[in-house]
DRENDO-1510 file (C-alpha; in Angstrom, 1 decimal, always signed):
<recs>
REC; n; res; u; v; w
REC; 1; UNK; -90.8; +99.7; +131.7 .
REC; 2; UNK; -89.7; +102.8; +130.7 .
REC; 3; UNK; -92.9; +104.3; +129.6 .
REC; 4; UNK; -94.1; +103.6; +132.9 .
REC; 5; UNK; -91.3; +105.1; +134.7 .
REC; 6; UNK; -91.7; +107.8; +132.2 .
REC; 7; UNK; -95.5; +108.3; +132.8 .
REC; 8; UNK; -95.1; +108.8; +136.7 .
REC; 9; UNK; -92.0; +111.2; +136.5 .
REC; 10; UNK; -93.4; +114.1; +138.6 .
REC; 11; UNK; -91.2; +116.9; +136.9 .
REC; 12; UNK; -91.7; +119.8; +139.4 .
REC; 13; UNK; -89.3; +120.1; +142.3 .
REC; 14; UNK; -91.3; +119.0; +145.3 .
REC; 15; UNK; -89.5; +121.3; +147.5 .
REC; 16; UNK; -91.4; +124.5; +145.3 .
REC; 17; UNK; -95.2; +123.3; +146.2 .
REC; 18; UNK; -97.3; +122.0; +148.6 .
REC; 19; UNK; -99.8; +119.4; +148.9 .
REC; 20; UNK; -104.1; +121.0; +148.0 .
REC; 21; UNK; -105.7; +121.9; +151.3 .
REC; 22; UNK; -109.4; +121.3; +151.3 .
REC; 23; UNK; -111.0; +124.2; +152.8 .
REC; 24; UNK; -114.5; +122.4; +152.8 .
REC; 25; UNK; -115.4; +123.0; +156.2 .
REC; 26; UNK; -119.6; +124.2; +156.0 .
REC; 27; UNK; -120.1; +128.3; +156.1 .
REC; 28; UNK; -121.5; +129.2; +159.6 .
REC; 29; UNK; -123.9; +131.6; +158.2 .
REC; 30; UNK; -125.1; +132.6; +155.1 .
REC; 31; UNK; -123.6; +135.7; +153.4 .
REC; 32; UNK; -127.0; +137.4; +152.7 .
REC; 33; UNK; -126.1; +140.7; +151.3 .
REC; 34; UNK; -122.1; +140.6; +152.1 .
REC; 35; UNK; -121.4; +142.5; +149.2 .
REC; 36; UNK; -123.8; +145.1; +148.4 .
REC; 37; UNK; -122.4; +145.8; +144.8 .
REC; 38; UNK; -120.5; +143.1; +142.8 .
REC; 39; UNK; -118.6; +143.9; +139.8 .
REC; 40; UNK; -118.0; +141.4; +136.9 .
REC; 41; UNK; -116.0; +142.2; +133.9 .
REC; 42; UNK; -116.4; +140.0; +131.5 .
REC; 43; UNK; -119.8; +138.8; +131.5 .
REC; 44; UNK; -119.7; +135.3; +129.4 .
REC; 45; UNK; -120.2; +131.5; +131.0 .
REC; 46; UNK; -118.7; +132.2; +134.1 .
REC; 47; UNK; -119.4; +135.6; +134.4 .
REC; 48; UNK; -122.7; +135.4; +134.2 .
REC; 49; UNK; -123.5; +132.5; +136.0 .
REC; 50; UNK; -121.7; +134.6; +138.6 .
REC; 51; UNK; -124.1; +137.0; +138.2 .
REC; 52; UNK; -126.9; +134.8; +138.6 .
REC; 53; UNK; -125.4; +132.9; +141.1 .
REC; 54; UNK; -124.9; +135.5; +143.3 .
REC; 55; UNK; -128.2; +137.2; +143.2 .
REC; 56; UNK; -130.2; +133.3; +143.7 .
REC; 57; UNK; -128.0; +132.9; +146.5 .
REC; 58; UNK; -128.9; +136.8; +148.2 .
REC; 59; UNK; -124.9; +137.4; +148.2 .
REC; 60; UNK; -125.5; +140.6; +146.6 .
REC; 61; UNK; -128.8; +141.9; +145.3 .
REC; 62; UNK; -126.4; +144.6; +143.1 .
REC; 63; UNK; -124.4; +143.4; +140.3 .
REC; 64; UNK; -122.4; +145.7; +137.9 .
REC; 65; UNK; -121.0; +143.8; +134.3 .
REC; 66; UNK; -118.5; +145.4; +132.1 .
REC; 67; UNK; -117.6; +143.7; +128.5 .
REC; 68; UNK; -116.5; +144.5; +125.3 .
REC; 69; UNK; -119.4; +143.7; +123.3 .
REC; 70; UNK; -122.4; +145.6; +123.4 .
REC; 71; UNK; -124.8; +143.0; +122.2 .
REC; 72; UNK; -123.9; +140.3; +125.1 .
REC; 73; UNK; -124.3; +142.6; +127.8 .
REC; 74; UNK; -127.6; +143.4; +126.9 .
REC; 75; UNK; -128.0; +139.7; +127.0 .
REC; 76; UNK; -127.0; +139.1; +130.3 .
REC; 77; UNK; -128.5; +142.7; +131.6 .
REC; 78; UNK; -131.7; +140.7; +129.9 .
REC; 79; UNK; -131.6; +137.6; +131.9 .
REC; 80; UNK; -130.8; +138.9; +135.3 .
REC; 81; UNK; -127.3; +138.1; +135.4 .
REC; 82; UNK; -126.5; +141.5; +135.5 .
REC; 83; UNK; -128.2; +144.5; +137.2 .
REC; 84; UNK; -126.4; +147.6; +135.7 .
REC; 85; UNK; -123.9; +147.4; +131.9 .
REC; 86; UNK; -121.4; +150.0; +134.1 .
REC; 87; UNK; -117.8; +151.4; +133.0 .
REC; 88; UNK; -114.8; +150.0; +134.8 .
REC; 89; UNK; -114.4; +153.4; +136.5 .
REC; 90; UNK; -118.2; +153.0; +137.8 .
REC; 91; UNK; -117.1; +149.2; +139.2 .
REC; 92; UNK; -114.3; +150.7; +140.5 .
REC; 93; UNK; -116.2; +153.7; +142.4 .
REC; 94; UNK; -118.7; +151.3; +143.1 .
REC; 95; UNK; -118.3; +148.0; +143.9 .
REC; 96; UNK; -117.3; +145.7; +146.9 .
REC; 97; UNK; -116.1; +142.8; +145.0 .
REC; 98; UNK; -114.6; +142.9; +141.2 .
REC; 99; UNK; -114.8; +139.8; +139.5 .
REC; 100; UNK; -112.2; +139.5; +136.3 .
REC; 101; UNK; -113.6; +136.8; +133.9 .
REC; 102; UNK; -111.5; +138.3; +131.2 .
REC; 103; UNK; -109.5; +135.9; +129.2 .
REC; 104; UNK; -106.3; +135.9; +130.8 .
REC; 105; UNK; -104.2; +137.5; +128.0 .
REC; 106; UNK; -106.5; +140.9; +128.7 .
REC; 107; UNK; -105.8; +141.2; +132.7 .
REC; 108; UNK; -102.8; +143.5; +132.4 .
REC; 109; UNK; -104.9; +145.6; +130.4 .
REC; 110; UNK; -107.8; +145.5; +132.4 .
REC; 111; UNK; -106.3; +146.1; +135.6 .
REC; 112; UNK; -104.1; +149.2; +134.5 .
REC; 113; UNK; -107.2; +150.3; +133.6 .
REC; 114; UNK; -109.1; +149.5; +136.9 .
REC; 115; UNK; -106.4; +150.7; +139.3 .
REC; 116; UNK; -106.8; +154.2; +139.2 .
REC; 117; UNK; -110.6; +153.7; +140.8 .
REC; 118; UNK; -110.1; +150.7; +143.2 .
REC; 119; UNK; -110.5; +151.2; +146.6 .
REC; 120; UNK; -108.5; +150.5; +149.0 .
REC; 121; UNK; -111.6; +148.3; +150.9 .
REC; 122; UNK; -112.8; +146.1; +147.8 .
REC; 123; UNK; -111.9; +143.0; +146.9 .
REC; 124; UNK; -110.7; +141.5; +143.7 .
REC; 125; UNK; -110.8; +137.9; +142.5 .
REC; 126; UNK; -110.3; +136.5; +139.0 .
REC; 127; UNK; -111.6; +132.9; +137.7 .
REC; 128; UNK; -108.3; +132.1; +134.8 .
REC; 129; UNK; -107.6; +129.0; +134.3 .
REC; 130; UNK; -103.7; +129.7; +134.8 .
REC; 131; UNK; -102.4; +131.2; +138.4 .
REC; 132; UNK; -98.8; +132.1; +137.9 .
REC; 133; UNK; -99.0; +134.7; +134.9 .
REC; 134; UNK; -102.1; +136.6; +136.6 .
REC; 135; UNK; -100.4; +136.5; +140.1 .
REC; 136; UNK; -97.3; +138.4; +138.9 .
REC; 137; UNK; -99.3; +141.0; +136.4 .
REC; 138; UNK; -101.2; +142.0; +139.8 .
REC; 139; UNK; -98.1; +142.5; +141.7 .
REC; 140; UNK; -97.0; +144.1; +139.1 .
REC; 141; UNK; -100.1; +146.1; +138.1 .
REC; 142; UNK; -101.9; +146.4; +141.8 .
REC; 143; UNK; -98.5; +147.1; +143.6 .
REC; 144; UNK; -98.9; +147.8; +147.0 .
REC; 145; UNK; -103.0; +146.8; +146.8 .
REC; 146; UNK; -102.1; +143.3; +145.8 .
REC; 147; UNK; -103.1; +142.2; +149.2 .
REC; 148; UNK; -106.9; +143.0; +147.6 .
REC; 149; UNK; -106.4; +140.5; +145.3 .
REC; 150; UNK; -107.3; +136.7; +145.8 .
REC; 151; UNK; -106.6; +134.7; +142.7 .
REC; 152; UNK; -109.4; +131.7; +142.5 .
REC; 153; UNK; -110.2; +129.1; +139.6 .
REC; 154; UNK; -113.3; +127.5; +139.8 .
REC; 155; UNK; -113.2; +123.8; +137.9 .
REC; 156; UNK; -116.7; +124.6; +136.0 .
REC; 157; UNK; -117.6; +125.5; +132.2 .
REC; 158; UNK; -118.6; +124.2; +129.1 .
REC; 159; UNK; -118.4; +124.6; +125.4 .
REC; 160; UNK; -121.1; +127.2; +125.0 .
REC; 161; UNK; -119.5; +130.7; +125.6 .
REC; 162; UNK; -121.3; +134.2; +126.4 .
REC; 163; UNK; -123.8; +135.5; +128.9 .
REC; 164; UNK; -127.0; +132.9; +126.5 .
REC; 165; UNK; -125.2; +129.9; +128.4 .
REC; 166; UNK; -125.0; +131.2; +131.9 .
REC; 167; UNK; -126.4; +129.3; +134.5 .
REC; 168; UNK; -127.4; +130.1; +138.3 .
REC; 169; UNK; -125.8; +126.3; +139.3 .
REC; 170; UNK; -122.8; +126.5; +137.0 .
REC; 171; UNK; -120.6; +126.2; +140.4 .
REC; 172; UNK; -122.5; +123.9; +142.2 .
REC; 173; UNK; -120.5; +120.5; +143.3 .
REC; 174; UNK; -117.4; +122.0; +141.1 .
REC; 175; UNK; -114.0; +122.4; +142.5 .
REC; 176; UNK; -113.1; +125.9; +143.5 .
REC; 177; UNK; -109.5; +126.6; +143.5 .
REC; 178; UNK; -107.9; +129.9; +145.7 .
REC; 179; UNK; -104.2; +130.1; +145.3 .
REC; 180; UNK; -103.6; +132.9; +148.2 .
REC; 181; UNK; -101.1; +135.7; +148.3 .
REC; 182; UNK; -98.6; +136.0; +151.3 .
REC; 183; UNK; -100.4; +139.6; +151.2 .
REC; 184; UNK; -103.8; +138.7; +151.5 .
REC; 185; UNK; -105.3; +138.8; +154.9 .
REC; 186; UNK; -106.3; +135.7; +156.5 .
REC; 187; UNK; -110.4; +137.4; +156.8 .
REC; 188; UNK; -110.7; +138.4; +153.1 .
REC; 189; UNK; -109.6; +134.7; +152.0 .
REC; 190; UNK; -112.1; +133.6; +154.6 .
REC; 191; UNK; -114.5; +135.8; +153.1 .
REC; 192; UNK; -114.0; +134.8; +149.7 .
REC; 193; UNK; -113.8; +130.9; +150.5 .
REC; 194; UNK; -117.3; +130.8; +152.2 .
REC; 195; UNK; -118.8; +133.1; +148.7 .
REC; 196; UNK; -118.1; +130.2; +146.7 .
REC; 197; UNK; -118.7; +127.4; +149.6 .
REC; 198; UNK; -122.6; +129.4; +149.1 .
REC; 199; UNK; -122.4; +129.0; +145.6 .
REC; 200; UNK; -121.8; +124.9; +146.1 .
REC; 201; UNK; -118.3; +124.7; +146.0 .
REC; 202; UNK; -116.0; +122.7; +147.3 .
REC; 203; UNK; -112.7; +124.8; +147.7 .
REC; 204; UNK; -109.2; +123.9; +147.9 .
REC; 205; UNK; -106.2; +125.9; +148.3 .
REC; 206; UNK; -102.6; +125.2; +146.8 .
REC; 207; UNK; -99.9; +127.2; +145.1 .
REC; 208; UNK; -99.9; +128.6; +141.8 .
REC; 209; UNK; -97.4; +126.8; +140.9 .
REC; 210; UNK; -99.0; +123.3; +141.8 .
REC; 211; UNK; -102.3; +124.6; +140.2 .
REC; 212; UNK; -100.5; +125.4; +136.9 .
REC; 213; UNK; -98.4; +122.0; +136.6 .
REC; 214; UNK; -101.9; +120.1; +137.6 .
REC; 215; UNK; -103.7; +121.7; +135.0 .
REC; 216; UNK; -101.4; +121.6; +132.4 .
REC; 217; UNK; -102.2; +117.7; +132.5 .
REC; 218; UNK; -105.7; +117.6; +133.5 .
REC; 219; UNK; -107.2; +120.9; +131.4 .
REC; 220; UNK; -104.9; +122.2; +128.8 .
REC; 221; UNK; -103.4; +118.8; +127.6 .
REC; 222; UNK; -107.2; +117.6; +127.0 .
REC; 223; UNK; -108.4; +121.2; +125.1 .
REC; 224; UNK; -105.4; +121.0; +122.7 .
REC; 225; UNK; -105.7; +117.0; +122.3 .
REC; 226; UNK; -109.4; +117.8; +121.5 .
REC; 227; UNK; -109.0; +120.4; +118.9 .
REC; 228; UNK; -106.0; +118.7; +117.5 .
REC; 229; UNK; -108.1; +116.0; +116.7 .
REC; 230; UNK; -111.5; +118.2; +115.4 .
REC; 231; UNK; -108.4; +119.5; +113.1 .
REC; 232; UNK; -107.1; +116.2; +111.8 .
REC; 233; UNK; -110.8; +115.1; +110.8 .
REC; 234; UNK; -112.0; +118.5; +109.7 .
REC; 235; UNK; -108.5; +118.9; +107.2 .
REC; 236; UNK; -108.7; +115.3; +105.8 .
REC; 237; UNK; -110.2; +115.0; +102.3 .
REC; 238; UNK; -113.2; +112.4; +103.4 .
REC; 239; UNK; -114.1; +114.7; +106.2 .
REC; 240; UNK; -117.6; +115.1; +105.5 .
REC; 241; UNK; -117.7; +111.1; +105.2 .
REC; 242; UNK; -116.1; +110.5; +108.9 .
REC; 243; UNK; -118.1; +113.6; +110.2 .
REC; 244; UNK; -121.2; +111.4; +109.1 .
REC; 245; UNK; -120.2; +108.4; +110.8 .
REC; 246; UNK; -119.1; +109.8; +113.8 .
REC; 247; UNK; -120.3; +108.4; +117.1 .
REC; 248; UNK; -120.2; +108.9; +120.6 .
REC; 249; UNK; -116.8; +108.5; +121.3 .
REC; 250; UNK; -116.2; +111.2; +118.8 .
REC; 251; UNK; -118.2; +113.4; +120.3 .
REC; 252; UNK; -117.5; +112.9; +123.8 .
REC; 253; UNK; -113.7; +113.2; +122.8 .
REC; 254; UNK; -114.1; +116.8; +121.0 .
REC; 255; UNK; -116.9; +118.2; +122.9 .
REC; 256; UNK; -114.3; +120.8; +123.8 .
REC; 257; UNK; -113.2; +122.0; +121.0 .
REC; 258; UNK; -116.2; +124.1; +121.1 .
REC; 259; UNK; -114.4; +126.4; +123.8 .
REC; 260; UNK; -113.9; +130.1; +123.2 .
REC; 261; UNK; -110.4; +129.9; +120.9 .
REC; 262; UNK; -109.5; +132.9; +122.2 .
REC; 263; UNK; -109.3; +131.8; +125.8 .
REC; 264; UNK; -107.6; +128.6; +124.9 .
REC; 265; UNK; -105.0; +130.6; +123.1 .
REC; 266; UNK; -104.5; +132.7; +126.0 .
REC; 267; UNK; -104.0; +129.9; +128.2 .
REC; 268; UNK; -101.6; +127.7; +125.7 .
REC; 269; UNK; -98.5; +130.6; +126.3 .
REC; 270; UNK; -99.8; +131.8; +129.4 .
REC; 271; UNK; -99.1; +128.1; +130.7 .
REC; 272; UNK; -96.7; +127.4; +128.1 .
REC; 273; UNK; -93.6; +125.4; +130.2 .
REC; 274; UNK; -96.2; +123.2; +131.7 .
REC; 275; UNK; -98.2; +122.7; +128.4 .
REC; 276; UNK; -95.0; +122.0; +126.6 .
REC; 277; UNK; -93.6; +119.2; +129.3 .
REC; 278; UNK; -97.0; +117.4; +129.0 .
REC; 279; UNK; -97.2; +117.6; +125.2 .
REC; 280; UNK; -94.0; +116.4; +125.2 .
REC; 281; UNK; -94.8; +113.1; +128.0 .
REC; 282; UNK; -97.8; +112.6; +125.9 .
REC; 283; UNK; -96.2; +112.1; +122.0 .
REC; 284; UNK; -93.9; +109.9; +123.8 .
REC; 285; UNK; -96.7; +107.5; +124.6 .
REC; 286; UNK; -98.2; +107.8; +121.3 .
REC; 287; UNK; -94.8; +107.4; +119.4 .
REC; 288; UNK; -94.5; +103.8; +121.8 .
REC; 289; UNK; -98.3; +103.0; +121.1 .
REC; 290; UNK; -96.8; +103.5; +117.2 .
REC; 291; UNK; -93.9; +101.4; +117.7 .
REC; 292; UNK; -96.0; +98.3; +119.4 .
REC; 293; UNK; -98.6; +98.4; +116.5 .
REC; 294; UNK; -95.6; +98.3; +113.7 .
REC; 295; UNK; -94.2; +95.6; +115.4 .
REC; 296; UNK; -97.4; +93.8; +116.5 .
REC; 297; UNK; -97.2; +93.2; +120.1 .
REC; 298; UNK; -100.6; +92.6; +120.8 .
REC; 299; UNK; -100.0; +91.3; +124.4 .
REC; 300; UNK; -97.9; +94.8; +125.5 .
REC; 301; UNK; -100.3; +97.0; +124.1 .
REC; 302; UNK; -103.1; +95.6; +126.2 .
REC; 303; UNK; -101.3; +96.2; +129.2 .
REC; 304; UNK; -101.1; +99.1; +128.3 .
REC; 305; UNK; -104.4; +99.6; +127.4 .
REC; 306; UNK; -105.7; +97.6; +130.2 .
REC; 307; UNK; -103.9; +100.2; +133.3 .
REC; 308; UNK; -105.2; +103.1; +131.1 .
REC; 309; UNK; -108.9; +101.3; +131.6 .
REC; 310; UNK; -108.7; +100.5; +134.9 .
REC; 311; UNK; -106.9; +104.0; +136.4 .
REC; 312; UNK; -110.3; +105.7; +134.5 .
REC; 313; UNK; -112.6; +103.0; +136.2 .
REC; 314; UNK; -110.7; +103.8; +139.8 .
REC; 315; UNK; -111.2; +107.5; +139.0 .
REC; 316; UNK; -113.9; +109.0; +141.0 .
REC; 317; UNK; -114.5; +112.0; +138.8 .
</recs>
């Protein structure tokens, strides 16, 4: 059927990526102390759970935040997630790891204005949700200090946003993502690896570009759906009837939407070929689910409806 055939096109040349690599082996030792001062710019969600996370687990007993807004960073200098509010010269000067958790639209910016202070020694990782983009603003950006640069995504988050809904744990049992650089040395991607190994997670390494085409369909695609569909209810005239009589499902489905917009917007361009192709796969199914209810065939529809069910009830997520 061609729906089918269309569902299971896999649209990126296989000759350009490469199949995920766990890296899950256990860390030998723990990494009490590793990095004397951390540096986080951008201290929301994952920023501060960073923060938290690294002092619970002793990885650094030192950690600098940066941010824009004065009132959060008193917040997370407040609950611990944060040692020090610091300039990005001072987490330059200063620190042994720099963590960007900066929406990914701002990492030109931020870096230009990092570079003149990093030293050659520290490392830099960021946590965006889109590999490519960031990948060629460091090379770009970092120029021959790329090599210090270890682009990671870890799989963890929620709707709450700012340094109030950070958690020590956030990473715990969550995917971890590093999409190395043929300039990074094998011993800082090592290093880096067994830091979020101690944190809980479980880290695979693959391309950028299989990381952006894979999360295009299992990240962005739901976001959009979910605010597409907050937007529908919240613009239709009986709004505050179906708001009333909303249920679970409705809430499960548009949990979401209560994502930071700005990072979401960030993301939709900075991902915006692989976005496109799997907005474009998904109205095609809904334009046939259209077509079978106009024409009432019951018994294709449940087929349909029926592999959707089980593939969710053979997931193991």
């Amino acid at each position: 059927m061609l729906l089918l055939q269309h569902c299971n096109k896999f649209s990126v040349s296989n000759s350009l990526l490469f199949e995920p690599k766990s890296m899950t082996s256990p860390t030998h030792h723990l990494l009490t102390n590793t990095f004397q001062t951390v540096g986080i710019i951008g201290v929301g969600l994952i920023g501060g759970s960073l923060g938290l996370a690294l002092k619970h687990h002793q990885i650094s007993s030192k950690v600098l935040g940066c941010g824009r807004s004065r009132p959060n960073m008193e917040e997370a200098l407040r609950l611990g997630a944060i040692s020090e509010i610091a300039s990005l010269q001072e987490l330059g000067e200063q620190a042994d790891l720099i963590i960007l958790c900066v929406p990914v639209a701002q990492t030109k910016s931020v870096l230009m204005q990092l570079v003149p202070f990093l030293r050659k020694e520290t490392l830099l990782i960021d946590v965006g949700s889109t590999k490519s983009d960031v990948i060629a603003i460091a090379k770009e950006v970092l120029g021959e200090q790329v090599g210090q640069f270890i682009p990671c995504h870890p799989i963890a988050g929620g709707a709450q946003h700012g340094a109030s809904a950070a958690k020590f744990d956030l990473f715990e049992q969550r995917q971890l993502i590093i999409c190395p650089l043929l300039e990074n040395t094998p011993q800082a991607i090592l290093l880096i690896k067994q830091m979020w190994q101690q944190l809980g997670s479980v880290v695979f390494q693959m391309s950028a570009l299989m990381h952006d085409h894979i999360f295009a369909a299992v990240s962005h695609l739901p976001h959009l759906l979910s605010y597409a569909l907050m937007l529908q209810v919240a613009n239709s005239e009986d709004a505050q009837a179906k708001f009333a009589h909303a249920g679970a499902g409705f809430r499960d489905f548009t949990r979401i939407a209560g994502s930071s917009p700005e990072m979401w917007r960030d993301i939709s361009f900075a991902n915006s070929e692989a976005i496109l192709s799997q907005l474009d796969e998904y109205v095609n199914i809904l334009q046939h689910f259209k077509k079978l209810i106009q024409d009432g065939n019951s018994e294709q529809l449940e087929k349909l409806l029926m592999i959707a069910s089980q593939s969710r009830n053979n997931w193991k997520g």
